[in-house]
C-alpha positions as CSV (number, residue, x, y, z in Angstrom):
1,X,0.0,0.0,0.0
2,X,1.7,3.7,-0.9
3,X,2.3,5.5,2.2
4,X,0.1,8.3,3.3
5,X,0.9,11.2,5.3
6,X,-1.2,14.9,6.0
7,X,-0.4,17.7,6.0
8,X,-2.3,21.2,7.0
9,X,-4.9,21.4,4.1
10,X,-3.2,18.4,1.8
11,X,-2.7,14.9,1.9
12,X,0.3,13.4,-0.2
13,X,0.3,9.6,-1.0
14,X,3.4,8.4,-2.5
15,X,4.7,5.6,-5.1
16,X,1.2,4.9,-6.2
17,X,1.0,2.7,-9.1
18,X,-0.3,3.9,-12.5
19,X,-1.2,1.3,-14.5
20,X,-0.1,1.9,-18.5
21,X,-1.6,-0.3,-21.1
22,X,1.0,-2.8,-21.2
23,X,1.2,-4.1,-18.4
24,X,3.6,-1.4,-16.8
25,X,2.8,0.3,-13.6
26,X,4.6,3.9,-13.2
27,X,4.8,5.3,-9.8
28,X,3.1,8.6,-8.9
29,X,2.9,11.2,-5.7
30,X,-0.8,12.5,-5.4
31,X,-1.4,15.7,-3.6
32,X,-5.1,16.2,-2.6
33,X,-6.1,19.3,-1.5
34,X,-8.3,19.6,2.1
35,X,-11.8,19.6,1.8
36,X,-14.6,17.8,-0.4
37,X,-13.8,17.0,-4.0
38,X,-13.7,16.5,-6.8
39,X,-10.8,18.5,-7.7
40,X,-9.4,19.9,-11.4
41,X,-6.2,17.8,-11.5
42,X,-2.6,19.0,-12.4
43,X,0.0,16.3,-13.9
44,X,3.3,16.8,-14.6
45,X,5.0,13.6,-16.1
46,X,9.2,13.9,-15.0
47,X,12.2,12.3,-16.1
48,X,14.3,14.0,-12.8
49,X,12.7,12.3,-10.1
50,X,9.1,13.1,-9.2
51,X,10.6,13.4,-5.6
52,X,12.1,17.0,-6.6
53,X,9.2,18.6,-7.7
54,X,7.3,19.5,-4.3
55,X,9.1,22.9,-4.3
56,X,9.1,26.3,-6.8
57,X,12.3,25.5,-9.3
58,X,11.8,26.6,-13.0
59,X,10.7,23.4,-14.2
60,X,7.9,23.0,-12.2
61,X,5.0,25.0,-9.5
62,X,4.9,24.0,-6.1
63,X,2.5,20.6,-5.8
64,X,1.6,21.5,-1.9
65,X,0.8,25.3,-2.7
66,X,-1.3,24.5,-5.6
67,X,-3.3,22.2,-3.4
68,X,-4.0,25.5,-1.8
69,X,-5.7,27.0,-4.1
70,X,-8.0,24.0,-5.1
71,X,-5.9,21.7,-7.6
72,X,-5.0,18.2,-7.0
73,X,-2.1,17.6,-8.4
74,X,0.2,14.1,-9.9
75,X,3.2,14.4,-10.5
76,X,5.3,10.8,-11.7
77,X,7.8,9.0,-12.7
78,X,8.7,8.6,-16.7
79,X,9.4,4.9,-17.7
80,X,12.6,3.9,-16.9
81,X,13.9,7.0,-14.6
82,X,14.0,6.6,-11.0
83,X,11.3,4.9,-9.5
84,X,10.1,3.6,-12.8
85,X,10.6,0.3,-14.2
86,X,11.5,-0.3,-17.8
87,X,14.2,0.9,-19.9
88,X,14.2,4.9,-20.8
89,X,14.1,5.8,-24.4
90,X,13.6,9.4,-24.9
91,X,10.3,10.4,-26.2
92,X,9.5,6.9,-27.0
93,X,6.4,6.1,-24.4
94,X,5.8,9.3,-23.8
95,X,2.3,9.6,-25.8
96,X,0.8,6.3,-25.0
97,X,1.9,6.4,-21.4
98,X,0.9,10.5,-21.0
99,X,-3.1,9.6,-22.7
100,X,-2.8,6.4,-20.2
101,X,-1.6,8.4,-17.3
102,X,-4.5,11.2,-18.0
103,X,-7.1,9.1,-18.2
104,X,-6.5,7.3,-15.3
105,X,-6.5,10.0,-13.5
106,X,-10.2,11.2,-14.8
107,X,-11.2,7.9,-13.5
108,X,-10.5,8.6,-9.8
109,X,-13.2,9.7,-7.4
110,X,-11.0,12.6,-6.5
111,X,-10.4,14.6,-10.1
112,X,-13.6,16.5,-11.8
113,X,-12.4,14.9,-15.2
114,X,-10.7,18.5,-15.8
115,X,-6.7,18.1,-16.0
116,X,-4.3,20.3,-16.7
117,X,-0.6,19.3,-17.2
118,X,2.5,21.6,-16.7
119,X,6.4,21.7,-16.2
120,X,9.4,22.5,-18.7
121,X,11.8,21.3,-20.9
122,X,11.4,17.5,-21.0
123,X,8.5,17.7,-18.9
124,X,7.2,20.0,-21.5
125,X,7.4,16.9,-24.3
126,X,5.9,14.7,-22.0
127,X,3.3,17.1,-22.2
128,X,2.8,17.8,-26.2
129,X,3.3,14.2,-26.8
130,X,0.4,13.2,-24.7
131,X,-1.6,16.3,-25.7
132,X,-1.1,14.7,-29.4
133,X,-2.1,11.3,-28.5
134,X,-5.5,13.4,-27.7
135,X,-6.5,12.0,-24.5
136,X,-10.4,13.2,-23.8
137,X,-10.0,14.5,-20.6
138,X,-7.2,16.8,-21.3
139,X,-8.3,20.5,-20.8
140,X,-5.3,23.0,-20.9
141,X,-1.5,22.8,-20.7
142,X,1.3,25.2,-19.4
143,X,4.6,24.1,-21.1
144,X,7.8,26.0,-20.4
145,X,10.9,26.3,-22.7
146,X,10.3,23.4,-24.9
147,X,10.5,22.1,-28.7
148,X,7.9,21.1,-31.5
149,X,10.4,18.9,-32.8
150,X,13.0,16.7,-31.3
151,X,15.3,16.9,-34.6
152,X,15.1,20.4,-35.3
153,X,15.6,22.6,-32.7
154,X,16.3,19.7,-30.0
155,X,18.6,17.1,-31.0
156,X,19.4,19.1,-34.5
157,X,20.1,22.6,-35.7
158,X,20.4,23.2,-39.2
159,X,21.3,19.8,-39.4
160,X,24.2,20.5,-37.2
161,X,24.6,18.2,-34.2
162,X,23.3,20.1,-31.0
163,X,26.6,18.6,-29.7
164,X,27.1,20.7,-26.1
165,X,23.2,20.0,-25.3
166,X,23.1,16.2,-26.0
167,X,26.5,15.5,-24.5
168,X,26.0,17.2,-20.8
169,X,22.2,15.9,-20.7
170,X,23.3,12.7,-21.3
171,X,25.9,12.9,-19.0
172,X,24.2,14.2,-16.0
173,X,20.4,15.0,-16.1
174,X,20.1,11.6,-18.0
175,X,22.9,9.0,-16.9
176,X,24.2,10.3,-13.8
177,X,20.9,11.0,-11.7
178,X,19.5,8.1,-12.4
179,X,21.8,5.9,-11.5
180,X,20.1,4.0,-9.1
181,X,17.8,2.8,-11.4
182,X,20.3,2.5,-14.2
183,X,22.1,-0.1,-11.4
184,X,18.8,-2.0,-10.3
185,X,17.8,-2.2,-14.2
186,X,21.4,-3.6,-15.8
187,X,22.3,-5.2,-12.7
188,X,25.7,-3.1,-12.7
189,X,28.7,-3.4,-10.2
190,X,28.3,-0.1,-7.8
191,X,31.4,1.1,-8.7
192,X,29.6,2.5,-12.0
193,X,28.6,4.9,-10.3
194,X,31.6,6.4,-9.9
195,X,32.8,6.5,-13.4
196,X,29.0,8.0,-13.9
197,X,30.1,10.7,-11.8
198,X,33.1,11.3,-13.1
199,X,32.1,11.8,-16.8
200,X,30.0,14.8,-15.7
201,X,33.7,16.1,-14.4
202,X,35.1,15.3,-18.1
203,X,32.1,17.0,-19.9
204,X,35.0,19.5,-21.8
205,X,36.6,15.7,-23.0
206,X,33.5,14.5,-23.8
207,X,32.6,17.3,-26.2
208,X,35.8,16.9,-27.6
209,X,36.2,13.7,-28.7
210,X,36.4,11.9,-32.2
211,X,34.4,10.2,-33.3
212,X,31.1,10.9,-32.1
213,X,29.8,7.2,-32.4
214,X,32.1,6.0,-29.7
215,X,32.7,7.9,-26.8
216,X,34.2,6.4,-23.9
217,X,32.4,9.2,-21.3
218,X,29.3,7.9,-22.6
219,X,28.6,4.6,-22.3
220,X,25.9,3.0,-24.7
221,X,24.7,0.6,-22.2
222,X,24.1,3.6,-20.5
223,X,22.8,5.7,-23.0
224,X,21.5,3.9,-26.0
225,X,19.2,7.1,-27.3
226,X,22.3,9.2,-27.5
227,X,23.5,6.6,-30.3
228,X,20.2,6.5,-32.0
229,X,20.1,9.9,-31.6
230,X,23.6,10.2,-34.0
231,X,22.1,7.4,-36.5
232,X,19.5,9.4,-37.5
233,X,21.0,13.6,-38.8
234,X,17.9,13.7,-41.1
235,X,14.6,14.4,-40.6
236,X,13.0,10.8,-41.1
237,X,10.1,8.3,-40.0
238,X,12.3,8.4,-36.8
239,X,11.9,11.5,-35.4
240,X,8.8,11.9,-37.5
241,X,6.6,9.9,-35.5
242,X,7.1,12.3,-32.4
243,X,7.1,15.6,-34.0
244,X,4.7,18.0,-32.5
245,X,4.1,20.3,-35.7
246,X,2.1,16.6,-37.6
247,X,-0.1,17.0,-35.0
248,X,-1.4,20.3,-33.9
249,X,-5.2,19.5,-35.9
250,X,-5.1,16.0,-32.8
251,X,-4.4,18.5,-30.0
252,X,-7.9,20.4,-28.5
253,X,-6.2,21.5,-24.7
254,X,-4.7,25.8,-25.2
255,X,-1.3,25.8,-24.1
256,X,-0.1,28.9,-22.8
257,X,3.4,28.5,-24.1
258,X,6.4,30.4,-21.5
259,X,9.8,31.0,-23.0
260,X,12.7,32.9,-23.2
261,X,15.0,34.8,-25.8
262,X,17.7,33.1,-24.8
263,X,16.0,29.3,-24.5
264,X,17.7,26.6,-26.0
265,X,13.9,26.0,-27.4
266,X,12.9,29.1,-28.0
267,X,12.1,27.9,-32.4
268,X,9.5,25.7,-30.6
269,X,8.1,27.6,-28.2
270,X,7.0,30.1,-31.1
271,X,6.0,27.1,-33.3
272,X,3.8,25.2,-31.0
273,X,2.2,28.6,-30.3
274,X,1.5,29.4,-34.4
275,X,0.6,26.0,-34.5
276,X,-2.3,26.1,-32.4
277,X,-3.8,28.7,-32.7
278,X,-3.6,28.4,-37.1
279,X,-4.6,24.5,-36.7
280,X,-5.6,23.1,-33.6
281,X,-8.0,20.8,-32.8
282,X,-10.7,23.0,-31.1
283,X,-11.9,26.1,-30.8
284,X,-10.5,26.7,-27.4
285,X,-6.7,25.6,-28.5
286,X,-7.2,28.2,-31.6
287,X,-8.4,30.9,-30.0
288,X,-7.4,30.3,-26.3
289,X,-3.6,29.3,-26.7
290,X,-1.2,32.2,-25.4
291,X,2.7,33.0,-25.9
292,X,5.1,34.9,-23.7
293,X,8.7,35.2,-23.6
294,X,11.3,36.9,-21.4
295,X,14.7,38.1,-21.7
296,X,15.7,33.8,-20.2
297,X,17.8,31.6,-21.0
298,X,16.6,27.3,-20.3
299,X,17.2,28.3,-16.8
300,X,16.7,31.7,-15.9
301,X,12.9,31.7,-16.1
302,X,11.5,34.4,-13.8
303,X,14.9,35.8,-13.0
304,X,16.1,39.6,-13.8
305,X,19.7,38.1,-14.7
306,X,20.9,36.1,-17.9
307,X,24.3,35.7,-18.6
308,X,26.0,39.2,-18.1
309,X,22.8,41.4,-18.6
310,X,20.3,42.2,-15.6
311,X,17.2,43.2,-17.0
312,X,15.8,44.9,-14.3
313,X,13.6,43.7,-10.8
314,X,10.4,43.7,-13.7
315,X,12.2,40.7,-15.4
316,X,12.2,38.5,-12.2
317,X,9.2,37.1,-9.9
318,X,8.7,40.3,-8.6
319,X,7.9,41.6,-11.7
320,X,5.5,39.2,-13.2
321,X,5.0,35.9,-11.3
322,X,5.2,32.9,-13.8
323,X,3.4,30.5,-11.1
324,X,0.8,33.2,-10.5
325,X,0.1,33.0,-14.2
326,X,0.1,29.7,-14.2
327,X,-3.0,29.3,-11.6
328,X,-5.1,31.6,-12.8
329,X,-4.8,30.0,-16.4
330,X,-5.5,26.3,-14.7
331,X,-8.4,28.6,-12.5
332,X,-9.8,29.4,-15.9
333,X,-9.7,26.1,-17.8
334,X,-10.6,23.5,-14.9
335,X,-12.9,24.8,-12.5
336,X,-16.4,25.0,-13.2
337,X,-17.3,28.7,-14.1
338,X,-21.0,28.2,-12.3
339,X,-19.2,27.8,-9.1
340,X,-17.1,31.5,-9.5
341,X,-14.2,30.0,-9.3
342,X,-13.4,29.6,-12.9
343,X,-12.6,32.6,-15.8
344,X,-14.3,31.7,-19.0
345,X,-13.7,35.3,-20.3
346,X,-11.1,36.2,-22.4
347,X,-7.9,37.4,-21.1
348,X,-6.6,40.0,-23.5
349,X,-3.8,39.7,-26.0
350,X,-2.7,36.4,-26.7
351,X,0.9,37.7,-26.7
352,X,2.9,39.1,-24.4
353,X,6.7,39.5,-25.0
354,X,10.1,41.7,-23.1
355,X,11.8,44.1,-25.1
356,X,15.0,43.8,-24.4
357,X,17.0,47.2,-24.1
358,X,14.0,49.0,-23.3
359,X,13.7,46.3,-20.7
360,X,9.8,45.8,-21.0
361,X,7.1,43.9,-20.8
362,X,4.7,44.2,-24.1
363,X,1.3,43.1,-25.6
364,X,1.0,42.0,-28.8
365,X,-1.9,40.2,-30.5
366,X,0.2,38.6,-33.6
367,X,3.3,37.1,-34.4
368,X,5.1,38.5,-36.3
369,X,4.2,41.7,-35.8
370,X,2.0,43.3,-38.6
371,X,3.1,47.2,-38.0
372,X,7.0,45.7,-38.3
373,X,8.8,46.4,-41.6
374,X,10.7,43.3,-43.3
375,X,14.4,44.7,-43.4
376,X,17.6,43.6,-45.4
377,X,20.7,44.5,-44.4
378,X,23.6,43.6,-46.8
379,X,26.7,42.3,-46.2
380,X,29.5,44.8,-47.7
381,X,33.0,45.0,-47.6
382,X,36.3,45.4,-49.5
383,X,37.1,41.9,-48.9
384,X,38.6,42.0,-45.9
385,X,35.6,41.4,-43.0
386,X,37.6,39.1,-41.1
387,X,37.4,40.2,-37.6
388,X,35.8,43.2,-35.7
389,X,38.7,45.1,-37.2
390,X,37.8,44.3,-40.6
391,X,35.6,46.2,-43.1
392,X,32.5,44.9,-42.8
393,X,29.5,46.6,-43.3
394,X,26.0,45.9,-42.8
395,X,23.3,48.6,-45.2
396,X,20.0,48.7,-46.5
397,X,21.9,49.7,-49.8
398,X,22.6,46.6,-51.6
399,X,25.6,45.8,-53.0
400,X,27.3,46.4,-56.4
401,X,30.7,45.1,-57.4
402,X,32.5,44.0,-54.5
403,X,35.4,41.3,-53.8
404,X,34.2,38.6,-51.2
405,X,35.7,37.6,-48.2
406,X,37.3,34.6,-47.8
407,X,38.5,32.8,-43.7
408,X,39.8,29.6,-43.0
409,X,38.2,26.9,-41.5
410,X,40.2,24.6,-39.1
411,X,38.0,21.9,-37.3
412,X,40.7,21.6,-34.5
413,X,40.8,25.3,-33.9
414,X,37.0,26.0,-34.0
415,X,35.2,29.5,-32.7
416,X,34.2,28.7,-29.6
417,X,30.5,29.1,-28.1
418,X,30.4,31.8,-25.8
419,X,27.1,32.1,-24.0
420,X,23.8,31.9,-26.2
421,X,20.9,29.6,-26.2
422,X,22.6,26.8,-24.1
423,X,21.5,23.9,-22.2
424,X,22.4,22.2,-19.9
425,X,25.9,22.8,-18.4
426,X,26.9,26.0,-17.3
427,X,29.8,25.3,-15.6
428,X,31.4,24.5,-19.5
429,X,28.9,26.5,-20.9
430,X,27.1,29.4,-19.2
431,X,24.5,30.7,-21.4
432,X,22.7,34.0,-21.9
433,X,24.1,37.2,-23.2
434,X,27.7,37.3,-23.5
435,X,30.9,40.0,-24.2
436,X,32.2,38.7,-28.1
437,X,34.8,41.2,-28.3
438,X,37.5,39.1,-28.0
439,X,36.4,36.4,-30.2
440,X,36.1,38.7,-32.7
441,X,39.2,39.0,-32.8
442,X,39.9,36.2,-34.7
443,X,40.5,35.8,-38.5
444,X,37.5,32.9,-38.9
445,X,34.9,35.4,-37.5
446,X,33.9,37.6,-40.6
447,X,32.5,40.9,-38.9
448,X,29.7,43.1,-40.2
449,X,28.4,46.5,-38.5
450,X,26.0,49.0,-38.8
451,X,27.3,52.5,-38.1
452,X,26.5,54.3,-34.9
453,X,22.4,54.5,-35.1
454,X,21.0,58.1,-35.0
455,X,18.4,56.9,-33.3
456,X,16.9,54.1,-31.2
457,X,16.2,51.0,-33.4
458,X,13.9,48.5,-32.6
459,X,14.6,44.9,-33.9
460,X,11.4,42.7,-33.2
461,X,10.6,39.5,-35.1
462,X,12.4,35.9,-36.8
463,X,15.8,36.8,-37.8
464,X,17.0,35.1,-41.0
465,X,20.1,35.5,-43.1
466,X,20.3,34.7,-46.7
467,X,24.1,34.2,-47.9
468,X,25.8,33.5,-51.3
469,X,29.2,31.5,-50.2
470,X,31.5,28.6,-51.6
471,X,33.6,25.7,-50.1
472,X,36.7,24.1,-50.7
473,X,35.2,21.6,-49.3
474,X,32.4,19.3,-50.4
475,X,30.7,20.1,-47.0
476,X,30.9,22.5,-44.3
477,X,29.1,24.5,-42.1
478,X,28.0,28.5,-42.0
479,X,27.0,30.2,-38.9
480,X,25.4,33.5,-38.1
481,X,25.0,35.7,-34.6
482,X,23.1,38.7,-34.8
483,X,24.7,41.0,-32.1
484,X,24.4,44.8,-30.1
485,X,27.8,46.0,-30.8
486,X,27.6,48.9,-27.9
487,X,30.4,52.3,-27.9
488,X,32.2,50.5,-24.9
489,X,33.7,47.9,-27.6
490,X,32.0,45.0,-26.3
491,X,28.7,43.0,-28.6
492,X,26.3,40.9,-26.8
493,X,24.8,38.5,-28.6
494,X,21.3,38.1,-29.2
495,X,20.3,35.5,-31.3
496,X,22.5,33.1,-33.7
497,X,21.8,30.2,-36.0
498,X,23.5,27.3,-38.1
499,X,23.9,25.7,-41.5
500,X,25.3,22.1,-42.3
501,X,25.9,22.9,-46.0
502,X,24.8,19.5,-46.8
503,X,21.0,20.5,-45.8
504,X,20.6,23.7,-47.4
505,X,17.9,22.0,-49.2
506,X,16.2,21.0,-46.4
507,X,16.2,18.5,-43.5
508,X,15.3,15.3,-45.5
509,X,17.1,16.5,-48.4
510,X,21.1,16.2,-47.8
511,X,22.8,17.0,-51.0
512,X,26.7,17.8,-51.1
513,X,28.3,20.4,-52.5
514,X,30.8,21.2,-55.5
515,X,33.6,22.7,-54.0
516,X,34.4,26.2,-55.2
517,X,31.2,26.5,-56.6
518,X,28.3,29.3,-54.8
519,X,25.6,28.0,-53.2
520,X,22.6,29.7,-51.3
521,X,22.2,28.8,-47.3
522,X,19.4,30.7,-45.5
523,X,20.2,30.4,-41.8
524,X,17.4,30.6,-39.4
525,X,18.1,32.6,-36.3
526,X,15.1,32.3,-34.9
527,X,14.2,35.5,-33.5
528,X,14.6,37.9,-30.8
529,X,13.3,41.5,-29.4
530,X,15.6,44.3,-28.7
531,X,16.2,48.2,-28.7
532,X,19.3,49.1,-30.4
533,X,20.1,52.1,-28.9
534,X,21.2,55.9,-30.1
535,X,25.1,55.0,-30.5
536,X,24.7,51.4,-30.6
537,X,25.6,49.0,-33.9
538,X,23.5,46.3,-35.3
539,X,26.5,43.6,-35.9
540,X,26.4,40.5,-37.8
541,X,29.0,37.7,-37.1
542,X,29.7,34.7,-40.1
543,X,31.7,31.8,-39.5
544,X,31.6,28.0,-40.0
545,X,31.8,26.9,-36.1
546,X,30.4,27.4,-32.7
547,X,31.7,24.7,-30.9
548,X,30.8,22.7,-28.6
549,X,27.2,23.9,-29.1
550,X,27.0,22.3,-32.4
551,X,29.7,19.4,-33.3
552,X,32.2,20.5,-35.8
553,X,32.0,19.7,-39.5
554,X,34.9,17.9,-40.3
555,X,34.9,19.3,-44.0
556,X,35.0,15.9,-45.3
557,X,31.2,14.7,-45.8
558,X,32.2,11.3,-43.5
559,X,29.1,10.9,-40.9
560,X,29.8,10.9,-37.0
561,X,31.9,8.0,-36.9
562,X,34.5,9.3,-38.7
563,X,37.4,11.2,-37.2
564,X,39.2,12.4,-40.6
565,X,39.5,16.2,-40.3
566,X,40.3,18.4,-43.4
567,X,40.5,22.5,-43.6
568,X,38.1,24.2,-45.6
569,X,38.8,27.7,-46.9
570,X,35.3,29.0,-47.0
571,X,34.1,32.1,-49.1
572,X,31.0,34.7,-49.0
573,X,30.0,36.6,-51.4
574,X,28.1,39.8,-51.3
575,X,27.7,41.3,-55.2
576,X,24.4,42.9,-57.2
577,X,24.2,39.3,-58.6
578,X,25.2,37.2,-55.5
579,X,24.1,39.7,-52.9
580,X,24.3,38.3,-49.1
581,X,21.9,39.7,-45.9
582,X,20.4,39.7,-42.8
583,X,16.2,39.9,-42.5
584,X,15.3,42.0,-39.6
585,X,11.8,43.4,-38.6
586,X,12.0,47.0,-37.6
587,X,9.5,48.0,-35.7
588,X,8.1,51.8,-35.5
589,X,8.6,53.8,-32.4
């Protein structure tokens, strides 16, 4: 029998079983609130131990104060993770066991048959993957910083190989935390543990090693998704099968979707919100689905600092109370509105983003924004862009007749990542707005600026460059950062992106090149919202690496189990014919 304990106003029983339609029984902690039921139901389905989500953190709301205001709440173990039997395979069970877990749940004499589920990252797939399994009972979601696709924009970028991500959540959130289960499942001496433990230490080896297929920090016994993971760099019936965006028209719950500018998974975040409310499976997901995003990176939510900016007390709890929002969006899509304690009004604009620089929060009732104006900014220079003391210019003129610039690409000397979209190690990789100065120093970082802005500039909307370059090589990559290059030297970044040159046709689609001969890339960059200020610069950054964020190219078209490394010497090209730019929305002030 689970154990039972109470509490003033709750009672918590723990480890009880949740039977799945095979056979499997997941354990789950239910908090019930005080007082007659039944009660709207919150589930949040974990892969970090169901244990560590009784208290505020940014994944998750505190269990025991929602019971406070009226929710019962579930909160369990994934298959194969802690207290769960079976063997762990990311995203694998998560839709059939999510619908199982949900409906169960409706079933019990304590829910009203009204659940909501919530919680971020991976416990935001455990919630779109259920929601697109369409359980009945489902009736609104809150995920946090999370994807719409598990190749792009999670495992994948651009078809690069989301190398720093994969490697230390593998290594620690995945491998190492769970290695009691990991022990009981595979029957393992204890002194696995240690060498567990220790890979987290080597998490800078790890990254580095060659090849990908086989490295010794991460055991495949251990890790056997990481591997699949690597055997599958296109967009195929693997990672088909989970993606969110087939599935938006099975989905009927809203989702009011919370990210950051700075979230590893910001892309999805924007997608899964577009996606309901243009196709969703009911009224209420079209219509009642919400966006908002602060100035966070994966694990700043609610905090006024990221990386080496502080946005301001307005940016943080203080300022707009994430689990606050959360209730009251559960309080309007579970409780019975004949009772007075549910909202079935509207709640204003579906959107509501921070303008960074400005330092502000914003409604907004599209994406992207209609009053913005589509911008190009060209890529000009006398051939010589290579670092911050180049010529690089970025201009609405386009160009004319101009020489391209031309860097060298050494896979053992790559640029390295320097804050950004990152998840999840920041002792290797802190994330977030960073000072580029320095690396712009070097001769592989081709450098393009606006001059000092007469005025305040607001930059609001997906970023997208469009370049005209060539290879030596029959594949490489091309990356882009879109930086505010401020008058004390330094350029924080703001948003970046990346190419694999073999799928600038697409995801499905790889294709080499012909070395020497131009090809187009179009480099998504996602998006971001910022006020370039009076004496500011609107910079662009090209390269071919940002490493260990994304895995190096080795230039040689080999797949990951390769460790032959070649040089590319990589060209871009910015002409009336070949002309090279940066797609910005500039929004009226």
């Amino acid at each position: 029998m689970p154990d039972t304990i109470s509490q003033s106003r709750s009672t918590v029983q723990f480890d009880l079983p949740v039977p799945m339609r095979d056979g499997a029984a997941l354990p789950a902690d239910v908090y019930l609130p005080d007082g007659p039921g039944p009660h709207p139901t919150l589930l949040s389905r974990t892969p970090y131990d169901k244990s560590g989500l009784t208290g505020p953190r940014f994944t998750s709301i505190d269990a025991l104060t929602a019971t406070q205001r009226g929710f019962a709440v579930v909160v369990q173990d994934v298959r194969g993770r802690h207290n769960a039997d079976g063997r762990f395979m990311t995203f694998k069970h998560e839709s059939s066991d999510g619908y199982d877990a949900i409906e169960w749940i409706a079933s019990q004499s304590w829910c009203n048959g009204k659940i909501g589920t919530y919680g971020a990252s991976y416990l935001g797939a455990t919630q779109w993957l259920a929601a697109k399994a369409s359980p009945p009972h489902l009736a609104a979601m809150v995920p946090r910083v999370t994807a719409s696709d598990y190749h792009e924009g999670w495992t994948y970028q651009g078809g690069a190989f989301s190398l720093g991500f994969n490697v230390s959540w593998s290594l620690a959130a995945l491998t190492a935390r769970n290695h009691r289960q990991l022990t009981r499942s595979l029957d393992l001496p204890q002194e696995r543990f240690a060498a567990m433990r220790d890979a987290v230490d080597a998490t800078e080896k790890a990254f580095a090693h060659l090849p990908l297929t086989d490295n010794p920090w991460l055991p495949k016994d251990l890790a056997p998704y990481y591997y699949e993971w690597l055997e599958h760099p296109a967009l195929d019936d693997y990672w088909q099968r989970y993606r969110i965006e087939n599935s938006y028209s099975d989905i009927t719950a809203p989702a009011l979707n919370i990210g950051g500018w700075y979230d590893i998974f910001l892309l999805g975040t924007i997608r899964n919100f577009l996606g309901l409310r243009n196709g969703g499976g009911s009224e209420a997901a079209r219509s009642g689905s919400r966006l908002l995003i602060g100035p966070w990176s994966h694990t700043t939510l609610g905090q006024n600092q990221t990386g080496a900016n502080d946005y301001g007390t307005i940016a943080s709890q203080l300022g707009l109370d994430l689990d606050e929002l959360t209730f009251n969006w559960f309080d309007r899509w579970l409780k019975d509105a004949d009772t007075g304690n549910g909202r079935i009004d509207d709640d204003g604009s579906p959107i509501t983003i921070f303008v960074m620089g400005d330092n502000a929060w914003r409604d907004e009732s599209e994406w992207p924004l209609a009053r913005a104006t589509r911008t190009r900014f060209y890529l000009h220079s006398d051939g010589h862009a290579n670092s911050r003391n180049g010529d690089g210019v970025l201009s609405t003129e386009p160009p004319a007749g101009e020489p391209p610039d031309q860097f060298t690409y050494d896979p053992m000397d790559p640029v390295p990542t320097k804050g950004g979209p990152l998840c999840c190690s920041p002792t290797f990789m802190p994330s977030g707005p960073q000072d580029h100065s320095a690396k712009e120093d070097r001769p592989d970082v081709l450098v393009y600026s606006t001059p000092p802005l007469e005025q305040d500039v607001e930059v609001t909307g997906p970023v997208r460059l469009v370049l005209r370059a060539a290879s030596s090589a029959v594949d490489t990559d091309f990356t882009a950062m879109l930086l505010d290059a401020r008058p004390c030297g330094c350029a924080h970044n703001l948003c970046d992106g990346i190419l694999r040159a073999r799928y600038r046709n697409g995801p499905a689609a790889p294709m080499f090149l012909t070395p020497g001969e131009p090809a187009l890339f179009e480099i998504n960059l996602v998006a971001t919202s910022n006020v370039f200020k009076k004496g500011h610069s609107i910079r662009l950054e090209v390269s071919s690496s940002n490493f260990p964020r994304f895995n190096r190219n080795l230039n040689t078209g080999k797949e990951f189990e390769s460790d032959e490394v070649a040089v590319a010497t990589n060209t871009v090209f910015h002409t009336s014919e070949m002309p090279s730019y940066v797609e910005l929305d500039i929004v009226p002030r």
